[in-house]
GUZADREN-927824 format. One record per residue (C-alpha): x, y negated, z negated. Coordinates in steps of 0.1 Angstrom, whole numbers, plus 5000, padded with zeros to 4 digits. Each point is the difference from the previous one (the first is absolute). Example, Ala and Ser with C-alpha at 12.3 -4.5 7.8 and 13.67 -1.06 7.14 Angstrom:
BEGIN
512350454922 501449665007 
***
This chain:
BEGIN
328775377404 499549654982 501249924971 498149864976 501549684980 501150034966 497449834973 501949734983 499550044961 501249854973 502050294986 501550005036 500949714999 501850054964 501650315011 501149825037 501649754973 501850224978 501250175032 502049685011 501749954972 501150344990 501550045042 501049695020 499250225029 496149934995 500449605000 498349995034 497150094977 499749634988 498949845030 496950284991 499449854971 500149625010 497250155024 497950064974 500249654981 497249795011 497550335014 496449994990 500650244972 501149784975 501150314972 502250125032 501049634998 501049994968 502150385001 501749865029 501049674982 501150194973 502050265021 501549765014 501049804970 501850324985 501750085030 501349635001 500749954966 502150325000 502149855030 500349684987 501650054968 503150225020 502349755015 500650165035 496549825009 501949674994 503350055012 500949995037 502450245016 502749885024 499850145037 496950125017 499950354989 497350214992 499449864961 500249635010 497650085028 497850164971 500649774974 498549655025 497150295008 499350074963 500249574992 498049935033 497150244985 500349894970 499149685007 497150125023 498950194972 499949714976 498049745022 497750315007 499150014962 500049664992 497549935028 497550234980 500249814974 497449765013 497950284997 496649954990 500350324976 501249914969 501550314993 501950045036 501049634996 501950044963 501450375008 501749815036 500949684976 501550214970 501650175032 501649685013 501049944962 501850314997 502049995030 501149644993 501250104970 501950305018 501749755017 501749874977 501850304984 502549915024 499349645021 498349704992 496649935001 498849975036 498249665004 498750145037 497650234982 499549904972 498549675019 497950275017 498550144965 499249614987 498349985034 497450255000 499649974961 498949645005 497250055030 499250384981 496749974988 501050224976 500549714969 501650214977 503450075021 501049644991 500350014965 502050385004 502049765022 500749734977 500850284970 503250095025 501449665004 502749994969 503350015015 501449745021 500250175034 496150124999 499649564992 501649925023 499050265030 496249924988 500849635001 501250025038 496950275006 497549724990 501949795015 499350185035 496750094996 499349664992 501649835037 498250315020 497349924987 500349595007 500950135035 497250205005 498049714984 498250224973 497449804980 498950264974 500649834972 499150304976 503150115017 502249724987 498550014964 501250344999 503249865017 500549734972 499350234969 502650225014 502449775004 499249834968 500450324983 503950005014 502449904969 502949845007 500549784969 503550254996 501649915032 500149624984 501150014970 503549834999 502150344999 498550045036 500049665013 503549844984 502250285012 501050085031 498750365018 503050254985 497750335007 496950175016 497549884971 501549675005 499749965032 496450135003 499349754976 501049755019 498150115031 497050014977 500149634997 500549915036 497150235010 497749894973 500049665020 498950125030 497850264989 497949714982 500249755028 498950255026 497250154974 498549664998 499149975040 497650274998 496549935004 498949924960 496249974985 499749674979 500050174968 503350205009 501349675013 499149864962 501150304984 503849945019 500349634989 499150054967 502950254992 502749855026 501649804978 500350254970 500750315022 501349965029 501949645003 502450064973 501150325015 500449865036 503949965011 498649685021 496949874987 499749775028 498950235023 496949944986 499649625009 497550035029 497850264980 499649774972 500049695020 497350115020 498250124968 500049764986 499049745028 496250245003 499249824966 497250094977 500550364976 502950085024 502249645006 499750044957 501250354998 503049965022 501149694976 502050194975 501950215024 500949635022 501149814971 502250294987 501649955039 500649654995 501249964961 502250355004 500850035037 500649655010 497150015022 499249635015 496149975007 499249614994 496550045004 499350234969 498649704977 497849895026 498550335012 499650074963 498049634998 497950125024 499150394980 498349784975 496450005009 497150054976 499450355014 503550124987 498249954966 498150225001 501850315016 501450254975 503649875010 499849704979 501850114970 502750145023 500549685021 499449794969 503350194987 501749935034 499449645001 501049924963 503550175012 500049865036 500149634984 501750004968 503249885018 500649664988 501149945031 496849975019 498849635008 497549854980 497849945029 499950365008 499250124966 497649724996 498550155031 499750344986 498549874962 497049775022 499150305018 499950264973 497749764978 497749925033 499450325010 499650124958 496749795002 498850275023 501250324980 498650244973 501549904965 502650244993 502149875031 499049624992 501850124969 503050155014 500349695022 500149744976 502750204983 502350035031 499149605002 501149984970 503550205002 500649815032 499349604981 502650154979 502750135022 499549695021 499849714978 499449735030 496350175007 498849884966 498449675016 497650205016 498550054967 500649724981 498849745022 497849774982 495949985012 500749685017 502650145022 499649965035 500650385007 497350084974 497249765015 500850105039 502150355002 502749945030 500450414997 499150125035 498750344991 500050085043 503849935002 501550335009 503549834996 501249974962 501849695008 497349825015 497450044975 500549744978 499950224969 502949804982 497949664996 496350214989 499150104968 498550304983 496449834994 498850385007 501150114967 496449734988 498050235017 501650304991 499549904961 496250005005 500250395014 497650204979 502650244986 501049894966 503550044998 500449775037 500449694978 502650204974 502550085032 499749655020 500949814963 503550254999 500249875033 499849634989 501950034973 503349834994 502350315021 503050134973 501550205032 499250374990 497850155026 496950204993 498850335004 497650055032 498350254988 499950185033 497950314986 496949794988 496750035015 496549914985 500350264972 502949854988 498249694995 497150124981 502250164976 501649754990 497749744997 497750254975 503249984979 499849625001 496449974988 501250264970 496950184997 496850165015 497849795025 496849944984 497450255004 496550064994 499250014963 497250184994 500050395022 497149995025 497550314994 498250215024 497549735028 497650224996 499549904957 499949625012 496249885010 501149945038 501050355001 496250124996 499149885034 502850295014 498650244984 498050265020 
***
């Protein structure tokens, strides 16, 4: 006579659960369940994930699942047999969590989440598996797992287990040379969503490790490093690459326990030029002025970002803003800054108004700063460097451009520009300097302008007098008539 197999349903599956908790005779009866997980039948799927998380969850939170028994009797041998499944059990469900049904890939994540949290009735959080859940949350295209993610990382041990997870994910996935880079945006607003502002404040960072929280913290630090360095090698889209530099400095660099690590990625940043080489500024001069970094070519590279293109990008105000800071130091040599003012007034003759603007203000803050530039603009008509400019506007080299014996004859032309208030900013600019530097005005575009020169003229621009009436009352507007 053959027997015919029993049909799996979810109520079986319920009852098989309830049956191996309320006997430990019947926990052969998981290995049917882990079986189940991962069948064509998703709703068994789901019952069996679910089982399983009850019967788990129930074990977890008694202590005999944790403890280990001396000798090799009959419970220890039980005990390794319940941990060994266990762990079979979890991998199982966290594989389906790259399922491409929503609901089967939340009920197995929720899954993963509850027995974490098991876990740690009695041990620490286990950075093995919970490595394993950032792993298939990240490549799940299920997009709402990483934000229920992100809502568990509060305490310091889920920081810094989900800092070494990324940290992981990130070098398998160097190794196995992946270049999806929607994969690595998803990697970098999870990461970026990882607050660890706490671990350095100075009750963390002056005192020395006394307890667990202290000591996490501590481990925080060092693997926020390395997470970040080994984030950055994967393959990036140019506007991910952008986004990264232009928050470096703010969020990552000043909570970095060796900023330095991030010389080469910076350096070699900053050496592509153009959008990038300009983004990766602010994050290379915080190395050098804070972190004793030594990089004698920074002036010179900079020289060379100046083209007339960079004006009209929509990082001028931001680079603008770098570049007032970058040579403020009245340290710099007057040829250098010399070499900086000629450029930024050649390459204005090429640029919309509201950057000429902002250039001849910079100009100006830097004549004031640096009181041995002032010849460039007061040289008189019959000067030699006014009637045959020595400036060598193809010199790449800062030194070697002559910049320090030219004048600023550009600011003539720039006087004749068609916008009305050009003349108003070049005479500030001429003016007798009292040593109290001007506003940029980094925010101003062409709107700006109008505005305020319609306040200037202190009334309405002329109009028509008379109303015009309908063109078909005038005697031309007969011959439209049909």
């Amino acid at each position: 006579m053959v027997t015919m197999p029993t049909m799996v349903t979810v109520q079986s599956i319920s009852e098989m659960a309830d049956q191996i908790i309320s006997d430990p005779a019947n926990t052969n009866k998981i290995l049917e369940l882990v079986e189940e997980v991962g069948g064509e039948d998703d709703l068994i799927t789901i019952a069996a994930v679910r089982g399983l998380t009850k019967v788990f969850e129930h074990m977890l939170t008694n202590s005999w699942m944790h403890s280990v028994v001396p000798g090799d009797d009959d419970v220890a041998t039980y005990r390794t047999w319940m941990r060994e499944t266990y762990h079979t059990t979890y991998t199982t469900i966290a594989a389906s969590v790259l399922s491409s049904n929503v609901t089967v890939s939340t009920t197995a994540f929720n899954a993963c989440k509850t027995l974490l949290s098991a876990e740690c009735v009695f041990v620490k959080l286990n950075l093995p598996r919970c490595a394993e859940l950032i792993s298939v949350v990240l490549r799940s295209t299920n997009e709402g797992l990483v934000g229920m993610l992100q809502s568990e990382i509060i305490d310091l041990d889920w920081k810094f287990c989900t800092l070494k997870g990324i940290s992981l994910f990130a070098s398998k996935c160097c190794v196995d040379k992946n270049r999806d880079t929607d994969l690595t945006k998803k990697v970098f607003m999870f990461l970026k969503s990882v607050d660890v502002s706490e671990c350095f404040s100075a009750e963390h960072v002056n005192k020395k490790a006394k307890n667990e929280a202290e000591k996490t913290s501590f481990n925080i630090r060092k693997t926020f490093n390395s997470t970040w360095i080994q984030f950055l090698k994967m393959s990036k889209s140019t506007e991910l690459y952008h986004e990264i530099l232009t928050d470096l400095h703010q969020t990552v660099i000043p909570f970095m326990k060796n900023p330095k690590l991030l010389i080469d990625f910076l350096v070699d940043s900053y050496d592509l030029g153009g959008t990038t080489g300009l983004l990766a500024l602010n994050s290379l001069f915080l190395l050098i002025t804070q972190h004793n970094l030594d990089y004698p070519s920074f002036y010179p590279k900079l020289y060379r970002m100046l083209t007339p293109d960079l004006y009209h990008t929509e990082y001028v105000p931001r680079f603008f803003a770098m570049l007032d800071t970058f040579l403020k130091s009245p340290l710099l040599p007057a040829y250098l800054v010399a070499a900086f003012i000629k450029k930024l007034i050649r390459n204005a003759l090429q640029a919309p108004p509201p950057i000429i603007m902002l250039t001849i203000r910079l100009v100006t803050n830097l004549l004031k700063i640096h009181p041995s530039t002032k010849r460039l603009v007061h040289r008189g008509p019959n000067h030699q460097a006014v009637r045959s400019d020595p400036y060598n506007p193809d010199e790449l080299d800062p030194t070697k451009c002559n910049a320090l014996e030219s004048s600023l004859w550009e600011l003539e032309v720039l006087t004749e520009h068609y916008c009305p208030g050009m003349s108003t900013v070049i005479n500030t600019l001429r003016k007798p300097t009292d040593g109290v530097c001007v506003e940029l005005g980094l925010g101003k575009g062409y709107e700006a302008i109008y505005k305020e020169y319609l306040k200037m003229w202190g009334s309405e621009p002329p109009l028509e007098f008379n109303e015009p009436g309908k063109y078909e009352d005038t005697a031309m507007g007969e011959m439209f008539v049909l």
